[in-house]
N, C-alpha and C positions, 0 to 999 in steps of 0.2 A: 457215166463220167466220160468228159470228154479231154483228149492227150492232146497239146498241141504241140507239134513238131517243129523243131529249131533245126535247121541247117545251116553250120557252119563249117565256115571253109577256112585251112590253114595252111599257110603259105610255107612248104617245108623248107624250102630255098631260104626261107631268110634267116634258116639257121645252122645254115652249113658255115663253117669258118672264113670267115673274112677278116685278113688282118689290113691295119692302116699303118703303113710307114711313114716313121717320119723323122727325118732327117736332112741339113743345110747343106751335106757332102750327096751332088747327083751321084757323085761314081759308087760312093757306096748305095743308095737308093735301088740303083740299077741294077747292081749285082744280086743284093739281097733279094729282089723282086722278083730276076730271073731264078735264083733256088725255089723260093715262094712259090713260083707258077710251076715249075719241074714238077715241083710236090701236090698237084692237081689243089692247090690252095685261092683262092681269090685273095687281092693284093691291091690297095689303093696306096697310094703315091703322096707325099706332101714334103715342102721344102721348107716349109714353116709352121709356127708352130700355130697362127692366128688362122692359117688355110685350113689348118687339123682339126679347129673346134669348127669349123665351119662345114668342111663336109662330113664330121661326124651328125651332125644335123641331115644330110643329107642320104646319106649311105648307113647300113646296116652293119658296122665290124662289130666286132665281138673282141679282140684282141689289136691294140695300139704299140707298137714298138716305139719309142720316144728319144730320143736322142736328149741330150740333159743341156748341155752348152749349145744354144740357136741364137742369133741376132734377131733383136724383136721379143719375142715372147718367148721367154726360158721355159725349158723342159717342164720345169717344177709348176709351172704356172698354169703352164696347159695339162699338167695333171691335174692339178686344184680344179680349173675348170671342167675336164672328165667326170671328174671327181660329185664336183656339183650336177650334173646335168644330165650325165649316162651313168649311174653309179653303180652299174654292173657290166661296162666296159674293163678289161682287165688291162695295167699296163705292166708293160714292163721297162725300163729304163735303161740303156744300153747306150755310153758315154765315152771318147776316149780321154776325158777331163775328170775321173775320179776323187773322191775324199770322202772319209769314213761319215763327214758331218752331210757331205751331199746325199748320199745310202741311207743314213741315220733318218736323214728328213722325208726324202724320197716314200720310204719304206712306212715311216711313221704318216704319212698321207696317204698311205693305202696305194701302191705303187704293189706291183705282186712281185713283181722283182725287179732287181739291179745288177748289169750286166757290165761287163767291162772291154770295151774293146782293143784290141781284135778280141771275136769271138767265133767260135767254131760252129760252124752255120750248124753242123745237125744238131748242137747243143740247143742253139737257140731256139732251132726248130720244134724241138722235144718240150723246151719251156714254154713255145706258142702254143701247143697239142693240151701241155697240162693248162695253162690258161682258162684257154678254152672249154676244158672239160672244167673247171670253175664257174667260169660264165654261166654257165648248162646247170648249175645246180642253183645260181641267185635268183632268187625269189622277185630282185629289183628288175628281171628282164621282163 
């Protein structure tokens, strides 16, 4: 009886944490981005929400930060679209425009959570880490 041998090869890197920001305030962007990278984290950048579905196409996160109020394509929209397309992308939705019905829906689309700003970076951090250990366990990756 003859074994044939399969070698495959696994790219460990593409599953270290990469989160994708996104939000229409650079200065926050910036900031968050440099904690981000402090925290030995990979970090991709977007100022919109139509740039976001696109290079999530192109890039490998695991974890979306999503701003909820964006000109152009709302928060919510670009979840629906995660939603549809990466559906073991984790988001979370961080707003300084809150309402229980924004949370409500957000949350009920499968948003892993809803943040409010200001927010205290290591919290946020802590919520990107558990994400992440989520993503690690979907079956959709």
């Amino acid at each position: 009886m003859q074994v044939n041998q399969v070698n495959v090869e696994v790219n460990v890197a593409d599953d270290s944490l990469r989160v994708l920001l996104v939000d229409d305030e650079e200065s926050y962007l910036q900031t968050a981005a440099k904690v981000f990278r402090r925290s030995g984290l990979g970090v991709e950048l977007c100022t919109s929400g139509r740039d976001a579905v696109g290079l999530l196409r192109e890039r490998n996160c695991q974890v979306v930060v999503l701003d909820l109020k964006m000109p152009g394509m709302s928060g919510q929209e670009v979840l629906g679209m995660i939603r549809i397309h990466h559906p073991a992308v984790q988001v979370i939705i961080l707003t300084g425009h809150a309402s229980a019905d924004d949370a409500a829906a957000c949350l009920t689309r499968g948003a892993f959570d809803f943040l409010v700003k200001p927010v205290d970076m290591s919290h946020l951090m802590e919520r990107v880490r558990t994400a992440y250990e989520i993503w690690k366990l979907s079956p959709a990756r």
